[in-house]
ZAMI-385473 format. One line per 5 residues: number of its first residue (from 1); for each residue x, y, z of N, C-alpha, C. Coordinates in nm, 4 decimals. Example, Ala and Ser with C-alpha at 12.3 -4.5 7.8 and 13.67 -1.06 7.14 Angstrom:
2
1 = 1.3190,-0.5690,0.7800,1.2300,-0.4500,0.7800,1.3200,-0.3300,0.7800; 1.2850,-0.2250,0.7080,1.3670,-0.1060,0.7140,1.2900,0.0030,0.7870
This chain:
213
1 = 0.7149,2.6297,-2.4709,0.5778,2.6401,-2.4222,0.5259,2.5028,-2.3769; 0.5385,2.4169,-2.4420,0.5035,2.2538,-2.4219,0.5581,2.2290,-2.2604; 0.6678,2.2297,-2.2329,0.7465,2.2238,-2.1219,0.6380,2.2831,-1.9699; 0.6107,2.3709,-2.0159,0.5132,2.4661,-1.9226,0.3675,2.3932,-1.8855; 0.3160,2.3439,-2.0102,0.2061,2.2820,-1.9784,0.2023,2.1449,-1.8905
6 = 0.3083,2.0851,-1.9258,0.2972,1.9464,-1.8238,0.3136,1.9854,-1.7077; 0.3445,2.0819,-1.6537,0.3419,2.0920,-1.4734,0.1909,2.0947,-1.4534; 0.1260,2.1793,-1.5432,-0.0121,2.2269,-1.4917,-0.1214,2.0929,-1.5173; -0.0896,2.0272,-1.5901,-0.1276,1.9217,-1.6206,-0.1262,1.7844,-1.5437; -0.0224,1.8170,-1.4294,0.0116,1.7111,-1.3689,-0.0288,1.7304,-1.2090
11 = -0.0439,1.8695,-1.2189,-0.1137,1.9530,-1.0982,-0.2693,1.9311,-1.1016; -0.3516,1.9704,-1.2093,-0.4506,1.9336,-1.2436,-0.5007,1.7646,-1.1909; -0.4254,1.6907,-1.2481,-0.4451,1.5206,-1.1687,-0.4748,1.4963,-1.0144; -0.3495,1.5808,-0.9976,-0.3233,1.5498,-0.8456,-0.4170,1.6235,-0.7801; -0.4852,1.6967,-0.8273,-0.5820,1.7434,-0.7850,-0.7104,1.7053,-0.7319
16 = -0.7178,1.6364,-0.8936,-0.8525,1.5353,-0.9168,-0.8288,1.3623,-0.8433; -0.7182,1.3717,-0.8127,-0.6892,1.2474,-0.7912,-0.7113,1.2257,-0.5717; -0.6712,1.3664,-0.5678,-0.6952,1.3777,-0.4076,-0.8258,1.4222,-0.3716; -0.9381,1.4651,-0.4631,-1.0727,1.5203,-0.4712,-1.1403,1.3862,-0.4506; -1.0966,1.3034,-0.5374,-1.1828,1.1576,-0.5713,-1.1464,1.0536,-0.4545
21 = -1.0039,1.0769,-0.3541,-0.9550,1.0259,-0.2462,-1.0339,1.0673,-0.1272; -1.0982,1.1519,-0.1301,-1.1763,1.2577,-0.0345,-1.3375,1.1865,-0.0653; -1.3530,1.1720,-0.1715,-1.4555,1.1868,-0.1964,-1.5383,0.9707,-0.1677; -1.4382,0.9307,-0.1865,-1.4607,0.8164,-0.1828,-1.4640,0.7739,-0.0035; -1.3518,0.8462,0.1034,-1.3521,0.8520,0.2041,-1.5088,0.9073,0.3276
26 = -1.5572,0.9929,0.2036,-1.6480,1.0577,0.2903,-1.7923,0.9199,0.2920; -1.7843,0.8713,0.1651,-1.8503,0.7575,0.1363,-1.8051,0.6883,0.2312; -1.7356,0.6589,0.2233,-1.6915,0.5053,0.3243,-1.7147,0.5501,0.4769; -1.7456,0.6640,0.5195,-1.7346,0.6501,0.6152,-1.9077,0.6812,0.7046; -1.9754,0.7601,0.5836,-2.1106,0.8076,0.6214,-2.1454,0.6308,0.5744
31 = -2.0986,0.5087,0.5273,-2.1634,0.4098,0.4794,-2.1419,0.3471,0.6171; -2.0117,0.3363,0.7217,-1.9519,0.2761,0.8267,-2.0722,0.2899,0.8672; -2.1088,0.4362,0.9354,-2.2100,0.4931,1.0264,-2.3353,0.4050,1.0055; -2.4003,0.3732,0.8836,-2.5510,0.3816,0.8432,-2.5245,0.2461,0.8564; -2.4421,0.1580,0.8321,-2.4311,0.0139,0.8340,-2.4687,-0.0183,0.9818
36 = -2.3278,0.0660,1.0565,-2.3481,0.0135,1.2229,-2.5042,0.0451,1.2642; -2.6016,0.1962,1.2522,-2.6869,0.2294,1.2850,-2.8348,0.1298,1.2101; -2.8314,0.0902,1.1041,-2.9484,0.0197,1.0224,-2.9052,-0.1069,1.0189; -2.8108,-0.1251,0.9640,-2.7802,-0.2793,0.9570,-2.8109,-0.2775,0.7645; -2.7575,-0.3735,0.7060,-2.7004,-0.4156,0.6027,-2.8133,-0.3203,0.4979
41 = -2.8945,-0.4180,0.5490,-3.0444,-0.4534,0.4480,-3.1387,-0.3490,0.4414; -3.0747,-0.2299,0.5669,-3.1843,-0.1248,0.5393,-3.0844,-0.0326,0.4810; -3.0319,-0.0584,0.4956,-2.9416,0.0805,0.4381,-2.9219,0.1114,0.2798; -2.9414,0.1911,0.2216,-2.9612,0.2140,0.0716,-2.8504,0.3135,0.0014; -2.8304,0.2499,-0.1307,-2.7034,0.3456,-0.1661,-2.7902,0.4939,-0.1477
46 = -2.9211,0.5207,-0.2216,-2.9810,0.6648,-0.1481,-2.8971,0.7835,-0.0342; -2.9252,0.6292,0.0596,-2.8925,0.7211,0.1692,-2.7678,0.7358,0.2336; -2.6771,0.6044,0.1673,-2.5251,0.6389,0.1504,-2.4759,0.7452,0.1205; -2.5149,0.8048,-0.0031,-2.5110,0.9357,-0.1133,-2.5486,1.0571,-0.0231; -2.6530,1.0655,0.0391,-2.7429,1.1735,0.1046,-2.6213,1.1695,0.2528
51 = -2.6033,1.0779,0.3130,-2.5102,1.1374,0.4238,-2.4049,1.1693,0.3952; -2.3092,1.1210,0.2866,-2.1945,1.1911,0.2090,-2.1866,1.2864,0.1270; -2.2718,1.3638,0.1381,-2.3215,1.4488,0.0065,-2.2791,1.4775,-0.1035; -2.2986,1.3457,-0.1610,-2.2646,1.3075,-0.3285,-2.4056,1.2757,-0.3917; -2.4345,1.2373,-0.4557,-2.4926,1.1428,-0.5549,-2.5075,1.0633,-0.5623
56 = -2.6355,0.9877,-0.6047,-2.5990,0.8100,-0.5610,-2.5696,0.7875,-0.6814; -2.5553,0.8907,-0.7696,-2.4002,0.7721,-0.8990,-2.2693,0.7896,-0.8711; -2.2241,0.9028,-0.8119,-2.1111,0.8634,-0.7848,-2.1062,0.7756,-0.6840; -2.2066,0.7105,-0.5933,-2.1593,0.6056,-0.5132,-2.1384,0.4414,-0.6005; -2.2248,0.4725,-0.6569,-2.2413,0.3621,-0.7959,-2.0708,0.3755,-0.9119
61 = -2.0596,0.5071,-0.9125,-1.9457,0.5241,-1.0165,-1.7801,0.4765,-0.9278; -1.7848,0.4755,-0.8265,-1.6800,0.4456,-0.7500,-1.6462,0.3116,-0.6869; -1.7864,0.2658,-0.6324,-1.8172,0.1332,-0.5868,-1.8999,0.0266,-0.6700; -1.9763,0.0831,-0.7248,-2.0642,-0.0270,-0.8343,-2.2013,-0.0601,-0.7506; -2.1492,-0.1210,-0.6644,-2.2863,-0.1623,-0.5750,-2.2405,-0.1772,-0.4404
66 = -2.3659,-0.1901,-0.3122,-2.3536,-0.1805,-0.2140,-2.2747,-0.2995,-0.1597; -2.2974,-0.4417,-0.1689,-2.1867,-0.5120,-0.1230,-2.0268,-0.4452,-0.1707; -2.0040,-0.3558,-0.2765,-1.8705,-0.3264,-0.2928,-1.8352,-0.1865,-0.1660; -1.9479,-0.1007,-0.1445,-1.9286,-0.0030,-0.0600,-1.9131,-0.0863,0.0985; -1.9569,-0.1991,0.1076,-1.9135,-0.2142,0.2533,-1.7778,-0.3111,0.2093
71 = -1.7450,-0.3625,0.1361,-1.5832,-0.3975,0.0935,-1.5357,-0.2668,0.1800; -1.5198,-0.1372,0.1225,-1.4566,-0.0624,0.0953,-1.4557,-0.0438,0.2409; -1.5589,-0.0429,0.3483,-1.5665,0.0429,0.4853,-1.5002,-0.1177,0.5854; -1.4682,-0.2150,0.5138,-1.4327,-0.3271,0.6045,-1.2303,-0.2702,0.5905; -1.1988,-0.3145,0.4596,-1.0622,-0.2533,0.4035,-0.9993,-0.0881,0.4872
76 = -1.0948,-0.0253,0.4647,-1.0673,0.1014,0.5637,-1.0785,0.0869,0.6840; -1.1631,0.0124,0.7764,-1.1660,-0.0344,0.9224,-1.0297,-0.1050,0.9752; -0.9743,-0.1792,0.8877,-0.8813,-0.2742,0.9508,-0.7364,-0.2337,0.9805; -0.7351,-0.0982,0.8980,-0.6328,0.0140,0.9203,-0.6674,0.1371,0.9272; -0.7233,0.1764,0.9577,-0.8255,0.3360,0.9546,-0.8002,0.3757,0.8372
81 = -0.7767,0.3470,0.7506,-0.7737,0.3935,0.6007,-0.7394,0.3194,0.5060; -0.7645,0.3525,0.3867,-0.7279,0.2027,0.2873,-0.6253,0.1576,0.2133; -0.5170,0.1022,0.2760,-0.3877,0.0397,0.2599,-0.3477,-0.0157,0.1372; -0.2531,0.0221,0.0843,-0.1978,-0.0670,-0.0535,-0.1217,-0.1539,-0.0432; -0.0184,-0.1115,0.0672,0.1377,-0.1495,0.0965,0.0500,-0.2850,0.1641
86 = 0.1444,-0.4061,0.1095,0.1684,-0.5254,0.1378,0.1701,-0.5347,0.3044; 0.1589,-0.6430,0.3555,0.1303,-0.6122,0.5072,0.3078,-0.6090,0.5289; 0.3580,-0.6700,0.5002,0.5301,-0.6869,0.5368,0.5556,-0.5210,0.5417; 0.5335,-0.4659,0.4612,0.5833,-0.3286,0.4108,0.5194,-0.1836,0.5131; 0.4011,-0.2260,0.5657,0.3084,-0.1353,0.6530,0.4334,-0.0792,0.7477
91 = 0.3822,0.0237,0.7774,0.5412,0.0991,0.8378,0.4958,-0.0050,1.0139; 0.3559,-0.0106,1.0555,0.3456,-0.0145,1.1806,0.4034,-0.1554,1.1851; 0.4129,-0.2480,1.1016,0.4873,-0.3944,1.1102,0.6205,-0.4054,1.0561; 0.6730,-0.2542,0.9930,0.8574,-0.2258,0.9997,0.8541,-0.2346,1.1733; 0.7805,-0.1117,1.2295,0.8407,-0.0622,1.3540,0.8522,-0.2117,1.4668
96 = 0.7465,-0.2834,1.4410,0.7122,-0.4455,1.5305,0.8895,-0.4862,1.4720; 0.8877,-0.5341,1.3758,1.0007,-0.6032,1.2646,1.1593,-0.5357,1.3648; 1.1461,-0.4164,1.3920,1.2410,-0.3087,1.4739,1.2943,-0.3915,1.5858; 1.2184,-0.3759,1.6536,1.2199,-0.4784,1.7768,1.3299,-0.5365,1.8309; 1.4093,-0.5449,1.8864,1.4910,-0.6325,1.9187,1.4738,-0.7814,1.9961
101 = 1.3746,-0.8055,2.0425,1.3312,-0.9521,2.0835,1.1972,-0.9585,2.0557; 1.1259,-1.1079,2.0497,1.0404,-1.1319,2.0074,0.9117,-1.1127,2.1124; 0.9516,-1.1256,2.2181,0.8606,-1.1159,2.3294,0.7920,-0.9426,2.3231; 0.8863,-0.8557,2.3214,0.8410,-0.7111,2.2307,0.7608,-0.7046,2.1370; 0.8082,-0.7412,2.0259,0.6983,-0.7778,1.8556,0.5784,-0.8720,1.9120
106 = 0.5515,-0.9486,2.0139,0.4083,-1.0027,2.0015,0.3192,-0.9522,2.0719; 0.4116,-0.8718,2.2114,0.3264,-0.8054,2.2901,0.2510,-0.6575,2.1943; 0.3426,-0.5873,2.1146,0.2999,-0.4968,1.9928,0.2389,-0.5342,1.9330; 0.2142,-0.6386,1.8505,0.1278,-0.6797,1.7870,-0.0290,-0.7350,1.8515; 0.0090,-0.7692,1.9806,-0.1188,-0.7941,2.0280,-0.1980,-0.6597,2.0165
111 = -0.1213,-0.5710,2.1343,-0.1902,-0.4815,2.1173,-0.2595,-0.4188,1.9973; -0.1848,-0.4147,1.8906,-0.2638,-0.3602,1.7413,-0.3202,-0.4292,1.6982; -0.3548,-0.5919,1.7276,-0.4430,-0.6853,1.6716,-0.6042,-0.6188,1.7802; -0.5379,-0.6155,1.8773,-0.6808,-0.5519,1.9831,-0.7424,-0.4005,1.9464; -0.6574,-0.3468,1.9498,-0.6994,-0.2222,1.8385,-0.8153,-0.2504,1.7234
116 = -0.7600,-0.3258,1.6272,-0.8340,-0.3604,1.4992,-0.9754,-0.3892,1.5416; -0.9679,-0.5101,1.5834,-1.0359,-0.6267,1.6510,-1.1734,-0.4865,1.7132; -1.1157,-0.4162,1.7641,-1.1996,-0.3337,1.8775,-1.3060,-0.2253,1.7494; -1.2379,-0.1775,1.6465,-1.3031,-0.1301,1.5831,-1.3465,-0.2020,1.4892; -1.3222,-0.3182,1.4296,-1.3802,-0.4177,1.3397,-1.5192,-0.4810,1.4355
121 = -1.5112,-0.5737,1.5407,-1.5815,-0.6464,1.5816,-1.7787,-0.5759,1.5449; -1.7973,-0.4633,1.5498,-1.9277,-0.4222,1.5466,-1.9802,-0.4456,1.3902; -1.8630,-0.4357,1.3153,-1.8486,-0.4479,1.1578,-1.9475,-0.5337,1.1021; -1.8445,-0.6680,1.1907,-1.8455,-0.7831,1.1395,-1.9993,-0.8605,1.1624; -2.0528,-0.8121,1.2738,-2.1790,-0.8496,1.3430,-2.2320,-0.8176,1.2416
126 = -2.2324,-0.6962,1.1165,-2.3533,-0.6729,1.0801,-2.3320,-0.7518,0.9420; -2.2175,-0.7875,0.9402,-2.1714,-0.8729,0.8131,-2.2423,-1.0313,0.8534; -2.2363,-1.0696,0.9373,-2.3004,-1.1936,1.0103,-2.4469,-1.1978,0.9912; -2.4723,-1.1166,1.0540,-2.6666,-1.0975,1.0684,-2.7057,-1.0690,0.9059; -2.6559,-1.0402,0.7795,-2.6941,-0.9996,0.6959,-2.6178,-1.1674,0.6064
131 = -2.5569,-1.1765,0.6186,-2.4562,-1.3178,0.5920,-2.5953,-1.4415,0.5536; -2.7169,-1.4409,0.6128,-2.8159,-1.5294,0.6243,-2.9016,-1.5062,0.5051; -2.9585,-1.4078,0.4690,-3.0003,-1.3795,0.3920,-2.9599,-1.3193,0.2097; -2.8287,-1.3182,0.2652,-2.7762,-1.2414,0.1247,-2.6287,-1.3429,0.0997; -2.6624,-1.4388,-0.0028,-2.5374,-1.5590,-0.0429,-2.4023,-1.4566,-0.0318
136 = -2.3976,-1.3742,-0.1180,-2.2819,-1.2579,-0.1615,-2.1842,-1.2171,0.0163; -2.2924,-1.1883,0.0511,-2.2251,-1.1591,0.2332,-2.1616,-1.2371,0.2892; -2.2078,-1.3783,0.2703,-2.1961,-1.4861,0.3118,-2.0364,-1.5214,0.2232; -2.0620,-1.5601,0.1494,-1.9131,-1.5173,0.0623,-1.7845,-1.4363,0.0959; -1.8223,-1.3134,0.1343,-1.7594,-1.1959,0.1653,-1.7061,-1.2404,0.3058
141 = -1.7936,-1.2728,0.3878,-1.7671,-1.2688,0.5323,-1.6403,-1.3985,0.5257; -1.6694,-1.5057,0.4404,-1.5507,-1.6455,0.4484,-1.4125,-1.5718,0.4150; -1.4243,-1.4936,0.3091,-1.3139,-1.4217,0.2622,-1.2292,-1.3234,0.3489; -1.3601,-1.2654,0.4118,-1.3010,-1.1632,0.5213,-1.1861,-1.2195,0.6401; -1.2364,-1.3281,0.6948,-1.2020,-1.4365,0.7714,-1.0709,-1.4878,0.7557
146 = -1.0619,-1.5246,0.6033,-0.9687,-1.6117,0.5240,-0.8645,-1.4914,0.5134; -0.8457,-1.3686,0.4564,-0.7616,-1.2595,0.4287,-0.7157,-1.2614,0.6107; -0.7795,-1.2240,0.6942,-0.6998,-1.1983,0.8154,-0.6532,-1.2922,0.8826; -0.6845,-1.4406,0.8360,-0.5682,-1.5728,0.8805,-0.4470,-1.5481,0.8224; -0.4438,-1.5392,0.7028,-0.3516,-1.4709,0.6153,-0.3223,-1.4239,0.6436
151 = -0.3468,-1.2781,0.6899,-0.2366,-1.1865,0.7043,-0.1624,-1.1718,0.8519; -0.2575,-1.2191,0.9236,-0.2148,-1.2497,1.0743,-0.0642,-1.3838,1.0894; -0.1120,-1.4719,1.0178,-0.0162,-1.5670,0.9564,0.1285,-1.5213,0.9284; 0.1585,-1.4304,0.8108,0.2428,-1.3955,0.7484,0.3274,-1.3056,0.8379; 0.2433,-1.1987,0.9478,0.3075,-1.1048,0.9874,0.3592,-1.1752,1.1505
156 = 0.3422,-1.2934,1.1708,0.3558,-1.3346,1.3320,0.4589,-1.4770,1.2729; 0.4785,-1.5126,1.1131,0.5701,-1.5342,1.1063,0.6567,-1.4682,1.0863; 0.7075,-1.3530,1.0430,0.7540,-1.2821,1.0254,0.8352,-1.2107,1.1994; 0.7193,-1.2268,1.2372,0.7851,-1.1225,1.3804,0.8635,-1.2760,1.4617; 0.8039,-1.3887,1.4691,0.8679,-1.4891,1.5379,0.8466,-1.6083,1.4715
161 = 0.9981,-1.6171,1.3854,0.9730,-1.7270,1.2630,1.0351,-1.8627,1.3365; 1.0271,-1.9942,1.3339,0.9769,-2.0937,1.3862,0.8972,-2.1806,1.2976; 0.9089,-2.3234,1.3241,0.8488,-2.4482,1.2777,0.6765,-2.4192,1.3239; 0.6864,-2.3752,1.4640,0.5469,-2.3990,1.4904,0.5242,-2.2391,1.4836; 0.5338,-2.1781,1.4023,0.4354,-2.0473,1.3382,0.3875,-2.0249,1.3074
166 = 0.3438,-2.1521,1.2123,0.1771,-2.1911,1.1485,0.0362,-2.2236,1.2565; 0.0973,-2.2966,1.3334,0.0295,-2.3345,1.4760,-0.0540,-2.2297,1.5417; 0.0916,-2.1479,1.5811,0.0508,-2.0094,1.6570,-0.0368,-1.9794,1.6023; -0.0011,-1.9413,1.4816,-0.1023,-1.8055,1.3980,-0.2496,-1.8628,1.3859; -0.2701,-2.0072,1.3760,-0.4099,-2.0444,1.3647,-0.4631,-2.0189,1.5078
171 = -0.3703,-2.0228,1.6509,-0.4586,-2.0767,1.7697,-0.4582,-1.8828,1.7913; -0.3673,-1.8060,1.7561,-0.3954,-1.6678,1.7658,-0.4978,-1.5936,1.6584; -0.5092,-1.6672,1.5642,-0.6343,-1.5635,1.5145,-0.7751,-1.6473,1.5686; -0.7880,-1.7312,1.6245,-0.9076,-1.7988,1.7113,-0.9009,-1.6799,1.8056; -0.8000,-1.7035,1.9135,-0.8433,-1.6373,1.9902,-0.8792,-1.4423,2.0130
176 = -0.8754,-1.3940,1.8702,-0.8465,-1.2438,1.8430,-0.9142,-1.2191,1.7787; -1.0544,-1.3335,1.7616,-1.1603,-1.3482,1.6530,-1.2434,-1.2225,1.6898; -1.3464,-1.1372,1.6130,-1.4116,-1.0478,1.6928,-1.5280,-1.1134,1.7237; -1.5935,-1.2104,1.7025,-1.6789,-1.2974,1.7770,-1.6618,-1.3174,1.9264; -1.5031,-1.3522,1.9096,-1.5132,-1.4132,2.1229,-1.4722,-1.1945,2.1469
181 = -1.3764,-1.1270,2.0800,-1.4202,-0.9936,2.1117,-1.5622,-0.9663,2.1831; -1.6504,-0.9758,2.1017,-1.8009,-0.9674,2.1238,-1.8312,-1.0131,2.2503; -1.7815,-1.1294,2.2403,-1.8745,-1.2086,2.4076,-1.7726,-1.1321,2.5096; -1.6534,-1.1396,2.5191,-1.6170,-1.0472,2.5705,-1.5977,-0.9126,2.6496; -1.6333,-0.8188,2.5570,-1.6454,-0.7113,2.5612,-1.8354,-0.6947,2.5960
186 = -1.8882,-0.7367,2.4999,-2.0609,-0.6925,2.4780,-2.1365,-0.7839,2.5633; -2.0879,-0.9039,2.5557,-2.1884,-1.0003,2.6867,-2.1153,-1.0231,2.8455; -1.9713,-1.0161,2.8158,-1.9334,-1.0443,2.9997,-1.8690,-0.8732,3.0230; -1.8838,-0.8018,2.9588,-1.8606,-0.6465,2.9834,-1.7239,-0.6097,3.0341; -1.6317,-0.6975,2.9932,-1.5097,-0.6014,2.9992,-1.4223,-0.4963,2.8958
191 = -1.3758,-0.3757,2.9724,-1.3279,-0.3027,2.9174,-1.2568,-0.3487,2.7675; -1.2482,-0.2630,2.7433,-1.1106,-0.2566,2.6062,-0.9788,-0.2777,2.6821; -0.9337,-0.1831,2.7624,-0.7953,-0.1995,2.8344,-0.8130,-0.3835,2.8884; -0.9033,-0.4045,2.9676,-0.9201,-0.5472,3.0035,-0.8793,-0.6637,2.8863; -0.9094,-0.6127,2.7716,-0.9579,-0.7316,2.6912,-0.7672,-0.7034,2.5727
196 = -0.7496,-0.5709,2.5995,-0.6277,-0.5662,2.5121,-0.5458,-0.6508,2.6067; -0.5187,-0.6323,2.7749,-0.4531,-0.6955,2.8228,-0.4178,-0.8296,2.8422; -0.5354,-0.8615,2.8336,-0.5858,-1.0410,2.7913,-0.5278,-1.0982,2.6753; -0.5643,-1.0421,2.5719,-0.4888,-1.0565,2.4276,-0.3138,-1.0423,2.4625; -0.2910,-0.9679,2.5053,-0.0851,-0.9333,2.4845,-0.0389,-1.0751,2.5633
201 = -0.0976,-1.0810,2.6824,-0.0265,-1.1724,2.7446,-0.0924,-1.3420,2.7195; -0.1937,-1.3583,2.6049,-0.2346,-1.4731,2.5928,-0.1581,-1.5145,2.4393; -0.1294,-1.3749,2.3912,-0.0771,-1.4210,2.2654,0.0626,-1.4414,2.3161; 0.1730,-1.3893,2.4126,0.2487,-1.4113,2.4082,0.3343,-1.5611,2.4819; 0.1890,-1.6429,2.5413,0.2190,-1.7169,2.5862,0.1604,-1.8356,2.4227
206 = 0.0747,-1.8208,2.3775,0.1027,-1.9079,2.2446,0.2196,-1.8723,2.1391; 0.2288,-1.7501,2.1326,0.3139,-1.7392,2.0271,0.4527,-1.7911,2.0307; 0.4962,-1.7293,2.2056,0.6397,-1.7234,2.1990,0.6805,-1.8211,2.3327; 0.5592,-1.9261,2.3114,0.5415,-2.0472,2.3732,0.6018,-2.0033,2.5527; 0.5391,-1.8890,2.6369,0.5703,-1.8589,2.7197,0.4690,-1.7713,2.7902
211 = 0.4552,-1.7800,2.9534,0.3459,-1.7425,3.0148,0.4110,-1.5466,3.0130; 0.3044,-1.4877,3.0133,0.3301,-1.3399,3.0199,0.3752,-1.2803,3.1674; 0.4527,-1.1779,3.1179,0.5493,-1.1882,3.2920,0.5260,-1.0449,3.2964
């Protein structure tokens, strides 16, 4: 009889465990919305809760507080969902890693750095404008910054390893910043396709120290 109960028991988890995966998602994403639409400072766990239709303790019981709920919608932005696997390990930087020349892996990677970049950049504005008034943001936003030198770093050494890979990776996450995104895209008005294209062939002339052909 014992034998019998641990399946149901383990079914039961997985249950609760994909309920609370759901449930934390719907948060993060009615929080994306109200962030981009209000901006930091108006937005209230209240009404976090009320567009996810939870509770504002379970927004509290999951996140703690609102600087932790926009953690959560920055972490989910930068991969459309919220990643565990080490960046080396991400299947989309196996498939780059695949590659057979390097000029391939940076032009791929541009493109998915422009991707990110394209859905982060509105993010980050509101992380900025709120950054002034609230020390904690301000904090958050250096960190934010600091994690994607990092990881931009690790994975562009990785795709084209080299003495000057440290180099690259600093003059490529300058230029893939969503700030110049912004002026970019929001003040001189070019497309996304425009601005991904810009990125592939600018990174591949820093990275892989060669003009794009």
């Amino acid at each position: 009889m014992a034998s019998a109960v641990k399946p149901r028991r383990g079914y039961r988890s997985a249950v609760r465990d994909e309920q609370a995966r759901r449930t934390r998602e719907r948060i993060v994403r009615a929080a994306r919305l109200l962030f981009l639409k209000r901006g930091y400072n108006a937005t209230s766990i209240a009404a976090i809760a009320d567009a996810a239709g939870v509770a504002p303790e379970t927004v509290y019981a999951i996140f703690r507080n609102k600087r932790a709920v926009l953690e959560g919608v920055v972490t989910s932005g930068i991969s459309g969902a919220e990643e565990t696997a080490g960046w080396l390990e991400r299947a989309w930087v196996r498939d780059l890693l695949a590659l057979p020349d390097v000029a391939r892996r940076i032009r791929g990677f541009a493109r998915h750095t422009a991707k990110t970049v394209a859905r982060m950049s509105p993010l980050h504005a509101v992380i900025r404008s709120a950054a002034g008034s609230e020390p904690e943001l301000a904090e958050l936003y250096r960190r934010i910054q600091a994690d994607r030198f990092a990881a931009q770093g690790r994975i562009l050494a990785a795709l084209a390893p080299g003495p000057a890979a440290k180099r690259a990776a600093e003059t490529f996450s300058a230029v893939s910043s969503p700030e110049l995104h912004h002026l970019l895209t929001g003040v001189r008005g070019w497309s996304e396709a425009r601005y991904e294209a810009w990125l592939e062939e600018l990174a591949l002339a820093v990275v892989a120290g060669r003009p794009g052909t």
